[in-house]
Structures are given as C-alpha cells and as structure tokens.
C-alpha positions as CSV (number, residue, x, y, z in Angstrom):
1,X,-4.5,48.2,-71.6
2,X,-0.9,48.5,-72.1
3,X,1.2,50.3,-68.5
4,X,1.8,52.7,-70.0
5,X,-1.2,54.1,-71.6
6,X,-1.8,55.1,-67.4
7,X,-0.9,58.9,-66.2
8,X,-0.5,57.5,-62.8
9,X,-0.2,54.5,-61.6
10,X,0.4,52.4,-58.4
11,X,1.8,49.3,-58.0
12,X,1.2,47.1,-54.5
13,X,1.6,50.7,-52.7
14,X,0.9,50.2,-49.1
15,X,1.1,52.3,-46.1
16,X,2.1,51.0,-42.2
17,X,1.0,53.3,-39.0
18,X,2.1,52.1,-35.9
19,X,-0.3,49.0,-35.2
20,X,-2.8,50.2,-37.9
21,X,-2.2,49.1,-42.2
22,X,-3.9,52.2,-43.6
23,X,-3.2,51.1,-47.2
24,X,-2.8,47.5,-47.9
25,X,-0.8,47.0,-51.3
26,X,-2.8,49.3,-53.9
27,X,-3.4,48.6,-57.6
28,X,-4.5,52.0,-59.2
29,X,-4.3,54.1,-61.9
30,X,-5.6,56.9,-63.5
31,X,-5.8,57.5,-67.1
32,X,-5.6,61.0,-69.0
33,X,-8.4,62.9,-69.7
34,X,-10.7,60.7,-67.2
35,X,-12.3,61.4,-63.8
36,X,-11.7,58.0,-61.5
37,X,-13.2,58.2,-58.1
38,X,-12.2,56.5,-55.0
39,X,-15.4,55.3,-53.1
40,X,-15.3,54.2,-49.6
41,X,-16.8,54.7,-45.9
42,X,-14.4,56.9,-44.1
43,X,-11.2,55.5,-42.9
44,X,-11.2,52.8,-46.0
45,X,-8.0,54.6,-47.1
46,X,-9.0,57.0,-49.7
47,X,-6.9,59.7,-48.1
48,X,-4.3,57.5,-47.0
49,X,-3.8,56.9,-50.8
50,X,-4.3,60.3,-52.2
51,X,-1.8,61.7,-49.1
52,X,1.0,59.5,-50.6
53,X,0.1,60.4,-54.6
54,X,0.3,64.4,-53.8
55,X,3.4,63.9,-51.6
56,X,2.0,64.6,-48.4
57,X,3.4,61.5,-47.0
58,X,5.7,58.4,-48.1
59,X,5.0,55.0,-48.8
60,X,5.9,51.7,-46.8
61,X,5.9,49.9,-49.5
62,X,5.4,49.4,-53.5
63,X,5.8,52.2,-56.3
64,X,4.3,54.7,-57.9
65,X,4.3,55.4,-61.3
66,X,4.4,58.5,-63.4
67,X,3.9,58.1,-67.5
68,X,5.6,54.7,-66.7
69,X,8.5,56.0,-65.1
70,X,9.1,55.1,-61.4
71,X,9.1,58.2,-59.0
72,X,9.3,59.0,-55.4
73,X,7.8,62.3,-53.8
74,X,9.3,63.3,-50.7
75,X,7.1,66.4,-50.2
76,X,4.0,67.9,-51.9
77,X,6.4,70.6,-54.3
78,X,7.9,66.9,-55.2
79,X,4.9,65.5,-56.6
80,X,3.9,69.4,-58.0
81,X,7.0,69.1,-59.8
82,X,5.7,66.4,-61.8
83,X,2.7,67.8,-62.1
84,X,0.3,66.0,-59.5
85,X,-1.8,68.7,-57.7
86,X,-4.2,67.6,-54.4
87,X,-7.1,69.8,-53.4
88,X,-7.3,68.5,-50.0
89,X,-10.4,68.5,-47.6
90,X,-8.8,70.7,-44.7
91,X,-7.6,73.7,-46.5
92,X,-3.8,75.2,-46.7
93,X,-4.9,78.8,-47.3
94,X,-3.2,81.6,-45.1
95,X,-6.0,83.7,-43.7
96,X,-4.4,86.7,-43.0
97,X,-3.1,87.2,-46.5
98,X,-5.2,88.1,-49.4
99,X,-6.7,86.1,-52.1
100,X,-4.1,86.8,-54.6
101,X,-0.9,86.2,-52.2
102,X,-2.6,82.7,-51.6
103,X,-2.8,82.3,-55.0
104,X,1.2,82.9,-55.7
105,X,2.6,81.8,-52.5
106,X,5.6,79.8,-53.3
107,X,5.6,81.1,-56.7
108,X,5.5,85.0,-56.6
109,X,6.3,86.7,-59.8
110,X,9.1,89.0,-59.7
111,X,10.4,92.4,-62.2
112,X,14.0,93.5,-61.2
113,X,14.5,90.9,-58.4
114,X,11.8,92.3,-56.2
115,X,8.3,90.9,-56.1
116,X,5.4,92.2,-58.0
117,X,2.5,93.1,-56.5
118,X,1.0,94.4,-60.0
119,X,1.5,90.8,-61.0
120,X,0.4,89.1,-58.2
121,X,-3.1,90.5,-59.1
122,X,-3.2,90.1,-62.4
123,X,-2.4,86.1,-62.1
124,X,-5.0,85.7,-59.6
125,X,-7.4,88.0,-61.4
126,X,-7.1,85.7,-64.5
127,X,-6.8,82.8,-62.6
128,X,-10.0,83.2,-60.9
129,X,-11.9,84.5,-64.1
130,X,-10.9,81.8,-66.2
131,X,-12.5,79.4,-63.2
132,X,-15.6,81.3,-63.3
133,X,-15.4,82.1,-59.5
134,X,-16.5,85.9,-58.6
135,X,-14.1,86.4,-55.5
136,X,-12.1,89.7,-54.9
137,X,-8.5,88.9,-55.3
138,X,-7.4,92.0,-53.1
139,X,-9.5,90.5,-50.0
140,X,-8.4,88.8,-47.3
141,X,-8.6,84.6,-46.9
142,X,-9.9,85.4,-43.7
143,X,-13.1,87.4,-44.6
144,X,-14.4,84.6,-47.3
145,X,-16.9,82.3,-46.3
146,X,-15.8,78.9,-46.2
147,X,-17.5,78.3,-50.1
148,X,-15.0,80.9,-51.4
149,X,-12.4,79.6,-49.5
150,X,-12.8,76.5,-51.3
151,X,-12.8,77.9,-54.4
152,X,-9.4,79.5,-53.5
153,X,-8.7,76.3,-52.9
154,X,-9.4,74.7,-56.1
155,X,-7.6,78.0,-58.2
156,X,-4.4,77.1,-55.8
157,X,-4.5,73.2,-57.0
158,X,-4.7,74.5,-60.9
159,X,-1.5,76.9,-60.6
160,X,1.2,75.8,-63.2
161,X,1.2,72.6,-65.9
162,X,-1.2,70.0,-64.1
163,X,-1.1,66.4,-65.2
164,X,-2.7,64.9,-62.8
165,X,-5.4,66.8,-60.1
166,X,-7.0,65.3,-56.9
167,X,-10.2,66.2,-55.6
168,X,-11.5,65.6,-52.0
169,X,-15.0,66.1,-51.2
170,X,-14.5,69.5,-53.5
171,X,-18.6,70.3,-53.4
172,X,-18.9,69.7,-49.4
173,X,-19.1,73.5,-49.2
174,X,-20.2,74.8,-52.6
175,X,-23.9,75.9,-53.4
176,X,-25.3,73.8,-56.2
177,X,-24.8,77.0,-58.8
178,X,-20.8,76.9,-57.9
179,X,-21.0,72.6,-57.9
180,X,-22.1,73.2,-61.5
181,X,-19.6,75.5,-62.2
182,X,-17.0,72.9,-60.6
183,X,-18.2,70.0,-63.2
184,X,-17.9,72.5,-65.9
185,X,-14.4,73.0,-64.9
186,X,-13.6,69.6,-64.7
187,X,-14.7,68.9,-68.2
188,X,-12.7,71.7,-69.3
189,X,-9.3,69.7,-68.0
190,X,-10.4,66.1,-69.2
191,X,-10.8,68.1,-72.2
192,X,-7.0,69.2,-71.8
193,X,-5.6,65.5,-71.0
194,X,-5.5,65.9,-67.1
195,X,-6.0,63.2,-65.0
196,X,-8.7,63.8,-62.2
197,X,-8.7,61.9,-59.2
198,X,-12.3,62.4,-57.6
199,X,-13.4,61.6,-54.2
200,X,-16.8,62.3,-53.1
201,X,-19.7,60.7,-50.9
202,X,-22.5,62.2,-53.1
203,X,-24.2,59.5,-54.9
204,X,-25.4,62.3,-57.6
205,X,-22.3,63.7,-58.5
206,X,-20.5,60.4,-58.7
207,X,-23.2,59.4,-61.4
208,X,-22.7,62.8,-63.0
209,X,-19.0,63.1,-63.7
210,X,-17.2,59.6,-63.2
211,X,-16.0,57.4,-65.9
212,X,-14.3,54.8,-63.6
213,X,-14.9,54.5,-59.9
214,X,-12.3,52.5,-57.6
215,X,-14.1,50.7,-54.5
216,X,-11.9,50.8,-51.3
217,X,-12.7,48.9,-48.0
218,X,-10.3,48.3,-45.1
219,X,-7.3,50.0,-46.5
220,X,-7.8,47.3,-49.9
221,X,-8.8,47.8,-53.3
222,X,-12.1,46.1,-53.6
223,X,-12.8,46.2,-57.3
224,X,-12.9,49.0,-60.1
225,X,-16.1,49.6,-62.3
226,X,-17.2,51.3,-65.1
227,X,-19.4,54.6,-64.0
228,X,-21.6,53.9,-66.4
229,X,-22.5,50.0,-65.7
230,X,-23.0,50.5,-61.6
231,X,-25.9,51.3,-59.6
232,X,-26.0,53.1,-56.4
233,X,-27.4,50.5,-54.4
234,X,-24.2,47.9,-56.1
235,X,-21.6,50.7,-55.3
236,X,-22.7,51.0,-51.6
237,X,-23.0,47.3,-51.2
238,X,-19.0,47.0,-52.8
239,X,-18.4,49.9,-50.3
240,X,-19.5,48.6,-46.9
241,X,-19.7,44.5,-47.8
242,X,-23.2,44.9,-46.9
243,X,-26.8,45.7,-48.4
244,X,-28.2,49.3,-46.5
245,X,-31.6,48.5,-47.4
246,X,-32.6,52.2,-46.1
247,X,-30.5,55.6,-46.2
248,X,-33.8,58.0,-44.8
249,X,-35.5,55.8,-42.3
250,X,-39.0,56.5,-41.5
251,X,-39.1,58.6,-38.7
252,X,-42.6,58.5,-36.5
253,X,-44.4,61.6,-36.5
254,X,-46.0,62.4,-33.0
255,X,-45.4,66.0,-32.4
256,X,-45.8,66.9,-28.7
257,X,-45.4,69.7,-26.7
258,X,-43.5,73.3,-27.9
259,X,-39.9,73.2,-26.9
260,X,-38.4,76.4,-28.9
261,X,-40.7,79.2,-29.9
262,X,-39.1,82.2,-31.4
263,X,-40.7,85.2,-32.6
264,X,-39.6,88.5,-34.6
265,X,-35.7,87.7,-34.3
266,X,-33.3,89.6,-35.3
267,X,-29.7,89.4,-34.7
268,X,-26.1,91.1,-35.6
269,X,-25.3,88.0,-38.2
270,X,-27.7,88.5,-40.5
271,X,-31.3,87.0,-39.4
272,X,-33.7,89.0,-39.6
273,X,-37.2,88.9,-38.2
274,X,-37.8,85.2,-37.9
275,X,-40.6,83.5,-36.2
276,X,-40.6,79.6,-35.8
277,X,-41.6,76.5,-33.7
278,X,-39.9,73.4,-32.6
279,X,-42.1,70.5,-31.0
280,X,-40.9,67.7,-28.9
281,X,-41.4,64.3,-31.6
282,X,-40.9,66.0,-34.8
283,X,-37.2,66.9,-37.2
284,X,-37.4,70.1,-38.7
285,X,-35.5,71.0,-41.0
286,X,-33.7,74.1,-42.4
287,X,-33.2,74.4,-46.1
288,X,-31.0,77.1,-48.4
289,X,-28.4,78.2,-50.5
290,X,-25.2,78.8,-48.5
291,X,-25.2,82.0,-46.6
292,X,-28.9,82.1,-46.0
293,X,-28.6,82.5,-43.0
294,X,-29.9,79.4,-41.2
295,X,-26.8,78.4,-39.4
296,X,-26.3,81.9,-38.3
297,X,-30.3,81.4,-36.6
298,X,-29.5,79.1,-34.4
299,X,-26.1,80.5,-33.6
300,X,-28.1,83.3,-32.3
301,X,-30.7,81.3,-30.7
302,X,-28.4,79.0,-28.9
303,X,-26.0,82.4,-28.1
304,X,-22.9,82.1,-29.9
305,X,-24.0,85.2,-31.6
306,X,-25.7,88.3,-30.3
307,X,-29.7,89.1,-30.8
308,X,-30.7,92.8,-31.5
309,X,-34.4,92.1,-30.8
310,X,-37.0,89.5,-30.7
311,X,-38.6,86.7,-28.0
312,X,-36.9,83.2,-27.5
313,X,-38.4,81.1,-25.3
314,X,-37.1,77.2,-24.7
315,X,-38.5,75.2,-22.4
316,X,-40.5,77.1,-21.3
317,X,-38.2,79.8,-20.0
318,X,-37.5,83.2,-22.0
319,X,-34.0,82.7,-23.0
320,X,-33.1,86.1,-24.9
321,X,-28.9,86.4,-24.6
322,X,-29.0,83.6,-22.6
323,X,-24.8,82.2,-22.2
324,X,-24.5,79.2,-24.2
325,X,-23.8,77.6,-20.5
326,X,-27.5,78.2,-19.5
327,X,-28.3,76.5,-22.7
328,X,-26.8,73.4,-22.4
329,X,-27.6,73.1,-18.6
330,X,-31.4,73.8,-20.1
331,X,-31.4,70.9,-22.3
332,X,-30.6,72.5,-25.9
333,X,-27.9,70.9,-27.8
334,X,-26.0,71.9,-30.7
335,X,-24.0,70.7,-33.1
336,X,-21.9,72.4,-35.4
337,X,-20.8,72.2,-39.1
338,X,-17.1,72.6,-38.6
339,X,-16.5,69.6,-36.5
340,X,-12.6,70.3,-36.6
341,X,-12.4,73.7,-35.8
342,X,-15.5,74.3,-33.2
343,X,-17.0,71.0,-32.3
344,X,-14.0,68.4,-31.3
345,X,-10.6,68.7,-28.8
346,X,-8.6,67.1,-31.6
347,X,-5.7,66.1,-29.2
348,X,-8.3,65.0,-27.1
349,X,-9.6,61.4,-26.8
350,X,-12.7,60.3,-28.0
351,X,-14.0,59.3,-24.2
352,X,-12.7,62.8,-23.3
353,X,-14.6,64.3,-26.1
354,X,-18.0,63.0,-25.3
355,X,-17.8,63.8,-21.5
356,X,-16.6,67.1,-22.2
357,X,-20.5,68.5,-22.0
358,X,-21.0,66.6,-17.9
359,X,-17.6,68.5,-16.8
360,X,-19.4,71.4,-15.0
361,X,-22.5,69.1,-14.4
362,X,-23.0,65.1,-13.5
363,X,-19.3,64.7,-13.9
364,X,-18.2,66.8,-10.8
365,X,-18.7,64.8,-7.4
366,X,-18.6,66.2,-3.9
367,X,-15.1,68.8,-3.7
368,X,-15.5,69.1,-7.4
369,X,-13.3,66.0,-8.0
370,X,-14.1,64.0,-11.4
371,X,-15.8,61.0,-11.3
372,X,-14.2,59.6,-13.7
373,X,-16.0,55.9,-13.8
374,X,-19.3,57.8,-14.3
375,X,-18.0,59.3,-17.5
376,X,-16.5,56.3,-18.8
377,X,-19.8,54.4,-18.4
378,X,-21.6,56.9,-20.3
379,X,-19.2,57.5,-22.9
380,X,-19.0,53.6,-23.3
381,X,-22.6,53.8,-23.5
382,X,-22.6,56.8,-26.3
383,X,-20.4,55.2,-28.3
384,X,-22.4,52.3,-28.7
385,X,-25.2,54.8,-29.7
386,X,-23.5,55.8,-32.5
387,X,-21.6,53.0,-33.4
388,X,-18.3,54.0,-32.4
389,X,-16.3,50.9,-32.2
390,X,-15.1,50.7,-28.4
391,X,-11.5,50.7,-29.9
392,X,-11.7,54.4,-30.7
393,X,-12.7,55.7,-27.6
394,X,-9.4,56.0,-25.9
395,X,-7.4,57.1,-29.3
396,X,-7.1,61.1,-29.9
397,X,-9.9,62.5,-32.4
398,X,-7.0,63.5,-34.9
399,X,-6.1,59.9,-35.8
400,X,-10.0,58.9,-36.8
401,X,-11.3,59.1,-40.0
402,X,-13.9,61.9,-40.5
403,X,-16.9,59.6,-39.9
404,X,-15.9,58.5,-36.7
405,X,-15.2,61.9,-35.9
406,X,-18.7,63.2,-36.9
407,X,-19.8,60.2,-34.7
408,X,-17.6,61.5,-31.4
409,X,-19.6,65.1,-32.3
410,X,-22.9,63.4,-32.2
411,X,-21.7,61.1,-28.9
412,X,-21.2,64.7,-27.3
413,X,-24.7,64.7,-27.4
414,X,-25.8,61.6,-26.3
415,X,-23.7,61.7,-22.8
416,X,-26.4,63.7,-21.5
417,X,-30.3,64.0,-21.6
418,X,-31.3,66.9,-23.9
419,X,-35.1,68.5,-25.2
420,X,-33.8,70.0,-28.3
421,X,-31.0,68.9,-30.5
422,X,-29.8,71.5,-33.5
423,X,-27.8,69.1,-36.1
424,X,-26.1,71.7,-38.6
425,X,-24.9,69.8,-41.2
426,X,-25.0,66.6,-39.5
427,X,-23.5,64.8,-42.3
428,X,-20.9,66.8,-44.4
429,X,-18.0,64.7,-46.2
430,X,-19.5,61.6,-44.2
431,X,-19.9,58.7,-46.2
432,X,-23.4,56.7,-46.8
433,X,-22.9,53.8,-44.5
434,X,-22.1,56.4,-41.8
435,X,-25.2,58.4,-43.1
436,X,-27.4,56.0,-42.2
437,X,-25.9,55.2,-38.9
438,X,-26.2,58.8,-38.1
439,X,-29.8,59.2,-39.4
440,X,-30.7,56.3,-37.2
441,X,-29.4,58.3,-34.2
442,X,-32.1,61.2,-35.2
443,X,-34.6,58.6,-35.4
444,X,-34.5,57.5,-32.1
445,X,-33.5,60.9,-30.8
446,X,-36.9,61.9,-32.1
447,X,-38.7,59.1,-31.3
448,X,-38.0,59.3,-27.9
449,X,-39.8,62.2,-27.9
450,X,-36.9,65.0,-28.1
451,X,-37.2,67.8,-30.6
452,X,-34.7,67.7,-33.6
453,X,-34.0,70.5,-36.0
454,X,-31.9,69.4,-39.0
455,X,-30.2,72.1,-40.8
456,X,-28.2,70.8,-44.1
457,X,-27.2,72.3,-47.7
458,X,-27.9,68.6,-48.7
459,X,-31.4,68.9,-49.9
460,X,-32.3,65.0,-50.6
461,X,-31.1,65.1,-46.4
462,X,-33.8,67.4,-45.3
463,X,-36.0,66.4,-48.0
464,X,-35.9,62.8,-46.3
465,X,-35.5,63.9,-42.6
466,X,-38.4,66.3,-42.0
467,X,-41.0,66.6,-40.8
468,X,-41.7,70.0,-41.2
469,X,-38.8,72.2,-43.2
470,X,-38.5,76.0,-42.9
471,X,-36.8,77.5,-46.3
472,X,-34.6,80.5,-45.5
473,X,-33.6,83.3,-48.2
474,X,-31.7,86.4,-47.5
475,X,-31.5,86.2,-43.6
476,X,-35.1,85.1,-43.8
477,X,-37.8,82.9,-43.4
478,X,-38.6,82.4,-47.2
479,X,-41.2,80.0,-46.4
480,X,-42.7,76.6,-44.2
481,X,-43.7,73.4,-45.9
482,X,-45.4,70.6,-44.2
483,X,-45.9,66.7,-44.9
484,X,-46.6,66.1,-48.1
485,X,-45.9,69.6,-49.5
486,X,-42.2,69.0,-48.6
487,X,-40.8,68.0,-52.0
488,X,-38.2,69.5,-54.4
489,X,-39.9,71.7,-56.9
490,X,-41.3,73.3,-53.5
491,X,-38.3,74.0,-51.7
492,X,-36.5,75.0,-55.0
493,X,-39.2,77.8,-55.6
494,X,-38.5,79.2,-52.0
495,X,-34.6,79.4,-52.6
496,X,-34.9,81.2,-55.6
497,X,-38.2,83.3,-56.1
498,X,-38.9,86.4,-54.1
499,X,-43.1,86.6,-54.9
500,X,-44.2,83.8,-53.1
C-alpha cells in the first residue's frame, strides 16, 4: 500500500514520561472509510497514542501524518482543525449547561454579532436526530444519566467536517439497543470516507465492526491483523504474550448461611418493592438494561440513598437507614461503578487508597495515632491479591492505567475481612487479562465462604459469574433464575417482557 493511500498515519511516534516510555516508536495508520481498533490490556499505550493523534498531548518523538502531509497538533482545536475528532473515556461535557450549549460550545452560531439561542437548538436538535439519540436538547448535562451523557459525547465528537474520529470504550455505558444504534452510526461514516479509530475491550463488538485491529503491548506495536482472519483466543494471546486458558473460572457452589435478606423495599431512587437473599458461598448476580434500577438497590441497601419502607437485615442485625459507617464496620463492602468519581482519592496513592477503609478501625492505635506499618503490610498484602505490581503502590491513582485502577478499588476491599461484597460493574473499560485476574479475586472471595453479589450491564459477565441472578425491570425485581435456568434467552425475556 502506497503512504499515501493512509488518512492518518504515524511514523516511529513515541512518548517519554518521566522514568516511564508510554509509547515506544509507533507504526500506525488508519485508512478512510475503515474501523481500526487498538487492542491492549490497560496501560499498553492505547490512550497514550490516541492522546497525541487528537492533540491532547505532544510527542517525544517521530511524526504524524495527515493525507501524507506532516503535521503537528499543539492542542485538541489543532488536530480538530484538521479534522481528527477524539471521543474520550472521561467525558468533557459542562454539567451545568444544557445539552445544546454543550453541543456548540466553542462554536456558537451567531445573527447580528450576538449569539443565537434559536440556533443553538436547532443544531443540536438536528444533530441529535440525525444520530438517532432521543435526548432533550433544552436539559441540562447534569440531569442525564451517564448513557446520555455519552451520547452527548459522541454528537460533540461529530460537530463540523470529520476525517478522522476516535472512539474509546464508546459502548462502556450504552444499553445494547443504543450500542446498536452506535454501529449503525459508525457504518453510516465509513460509508462517508471517515476514518474510525476504535478502542474497545469487548470481544463481540471488536468481531462486529473491525476491519483491521492493531495489537499493542508495553507501550509497542505488536502486530496488526486483519478482523476477519483472527480469533479471540489469538487476539488475547498477541495482547497479554500469554495463553488465558479461562476468562469465567469455575466458581464452587456451597451456599451457607443468609447474610443479606431484604424484604418489600422501597426507596426514593426508584426501587420499588424488592425482596431478595444473599448467602455466604454463592455470587449473585444482578442483570438489566441501564436504569433498571439495580445499582440504585444496593445504593439503598448499603445507605448511600434513602429507604421509604421495607426490612433489611445483614448479618443478622436489622439494618434499615443504617450510615454507610455502620455498614462497613458490619462487614458489607461495596464497590462502585464510577471508580473515578466515587470509588478512588485520585491524588491519593495506591497504598493510601486501600487503607483508606482501616482509618477509623485497625489502622488507629492507642491516642488515635496511625499505625502506619500495619497498613503497609496489608496493603502490600492486597496488592498481591489483586495483582497490583508492588511498583504501583506508592504512585498516585491518577498516573495508572484504568485496570490497575479498578484493581486499587477491589484492593479497598481486600485490606479488611468482609461478609458481603457488592461488585457494581466490577469490570467496566477493563481489559480481558485484567478480567480474569479480577474474576479470580471473586472466586476466592466466594470460596472462602463470603457472600458476593455481582451487578454488571455485561451479560456474558453475570451469565458466567452466578450462581443465582436476579433480573430487574422498571425499579423491579423482573425475575430469579437459578443454575442451569441462568442462560441468555432467559435473562433476555425478563429485560424485555412484562407477562412473565
């Protein structure tokens, strides 16, 4: 293929940290009217690359290429400029603004010299329409769930003459209705001549709309493939240098004694009327389409919300508006699905991190004075846990990659001894040899005779995982499957039919 024939391209491009090569002298291009996705476990230097393509940060070294042409992007409105537009992971919306002054920031349209309001919801009225996405222009960022924000998201990466668009993790909040309507999307652009620039850990996806996939490892370009002449099992082997026999381990099944029993609950978020068990030596899952309400149960249970009526009983103990103090100290663990914004200190160290949950408890020694060599043994000793290289520990959670940050949120957990722990979407924009690490964590969890409740949007996760799966619909319980009743067709009936 001649250099040219390439939208984009990169020639040796390389990025330098202090002490760290994130990107080690990158061959890659993408061509028009193809989807080429960069593969890798988290911190191979998929993000590193795509930062320095959208003009979020600079090179160290090598070029990039545009139709040929050398160019050099100082900031993101650079690389806009010549048409490369990044949909990142951690979104660059405004809450307090509406949809439709998201839509034009930067670019409001003007009559007479002074802005437009008229216009500025008409473009975003269009805009949105013509993606398919059924979001109110006039209301505000901050009232969307984070699915819709997304898809603000997405509308905000398509404004103007896009040549070249870069996806990261796009689907990670999307229901599998508004996926779809994302891979009809992107058909309609390779249709147009735009390059698309994918990034996804979703083995299904990548199968579904790739025509070239780009392996990374260690900040190097391992090899590129052709989608259509690579397995799974061959991609995640080139991705980690090593064969993962088994994503879902098999998880013993020896359910003990109750540890959460809730009955008739209600609460102000939504739930309503839900009766369920949790038993020491068994992962239950909880299954639905986005805004179900299953994260917003055991935000109730565990007290982050308030309960209008119903019984909660953990360990024994009724636990009805219990603070989320008294939870903790009782043994109930949770972790949440926005690691960045509820369930890590990013300025804080790893080590500091994990010990966070023994500060009011084994941490404090006699005066109240730290003991500090306590929670550096038992972080040490989480982090082996979850295969958190010992290198990490003392580096601030910003500067890891989003797997090892998703491993610091499970090490929170492992620091101390727990009965029940509430994993709510224990795996979102991890990639698969992280997966498996942190399904091997639940294993043992469970195996060791603690009670585990899995709560994901990723249905081959809970499919895999349970035990037992609750399906929720509407704020409710839409149904309970079992052993070998827990299988697709099953849980796809409950998310979508209201005669059961």
């Amino acid at each position: 293929m001649h250099e040219d024939a390439a939208l984009l391209r990169t020639v040796s491009l390389s990025k330098q940290y202090p002490g760290v090569l994130a990107l080690d002298q990158m061959d890659f291009d993408v061509r028009a009217g193809e989807v080429h996705v960069l593969f890798g476990e988290n911190g191979a230097g998929k993000s590193t690359l795509i930062s320095l393509l959208a003009g979020a940060n600079t090179p160290s070294g090598g070029e990039i290429r545009m139709r040929g042409e050398r160019v050099r992007f100082a900031t993101v409105h650079d690389a806009r400029q010549q048409g490369i537009s990044a949909v990142f992971q951690e979104f660059s919306l405004i809450p307090t603004l509406s949809v439709a002054q998201n839509l034009s920031l930067g670019e409001e349209p003007q009559r007479g010299g002074l802005l437009s309001q008229a216009a500025v919801k008409q473009r975003a009225s269009e805009m949105l329409a013509d993606l398919g996405f059924e979001i109110d222009g006039e209301a505000s960022v901050a009232t969307l769930t984070r699915a819709q924000q997304q898809m603000v998201e997405i509308a905000k990466g398509l404004r103007g003459e896009v040549s070249v668009l870069i996806l990261d993790e796009p689907t990670a909040s999307l229901t599998g209705k508004e996926a779809i309507r994302l891979f009809e999307l992107v058909e309609r652009l390779k249709a147009r001549g735009v390059g698309i620039i994918y990034i996804s850990h979703r083995m299904q996806e990548i199968s579904r709309i790739a025509d070239r996939i780009t392996v990374l490892r260690d900040g190097r370009k391992v090899t590129t493939v052709d989608a259509s002449t690579v397995t799974p099992d061959q991609l995640i082997a080139l991705m980690s240098g090593r064969v993962i026999e088994q994503i879902y381990p098999e998880i013993a099944h020896c359910p003990g004694d109750v540890v959460l029993d809730v009955q008739g609950l209600s609460s102000m978020n939504g739930v309503r009327d839900v009766s369920l068990t949790v038993k020491r030596g068994e992962v239950v899952g909880f299954a639905g389409l986005v805004g179900c309400g299953k994260s917003e149960l055991f935000r109730a249970i565990f007290g982050l919300d308030p309960v209008k009526t119903g019984r909660i009983v953990f360990n024994g103990k009724p636990r009805v508006r219990a603070a989320v103090r008294e939870m903790l100290d009782d043994g109930f663990f949770y972790l949440p699905p926005d690691r960045k914004g509820e369930g890590l200190v990013l300025d804080f160290t790893s080590r500091a991190n994990m010990t966070l949950p023994l500060l009011n408890g084994p941490m404090r020694g006699w005066g109240g004075w730290l003991r500090r060599k306590l929670g550096k043994q038992l972080s040490a000793q989480a982090a082996q846990g979850v295969e958190l290289v010992p290198r990490n520990l003392d580096k601030s959670v910003a500067l890891l990659s989003g797997g090892n940050q998703q491993k610091v949120l499970f090490g929170k957990g492992m620091t101390r001894e727990a009965a029940l722990y509430v994993f709510d979407e224990p795996s979102v924009g991890v990639d698969v040899g992280t997966r498996s690490v942190l399904y091997q964590v639940i294993q043992r969890l469970c195996e060791e005779g603690a009670a585990v409740v899995v709560i994901s949007s990723d249905l081959p996760e809970v499919l895999n995982l349970s035990h037992r799966l609750y399906v929720m619909r509407n704020g409710e319980i839409a149904g309970e499957l079992g052993g070998d009743a827990i299988d697709e067709p099953a849980v796809l009936s409950l998310f979508f039919n209201s005669n059961e």
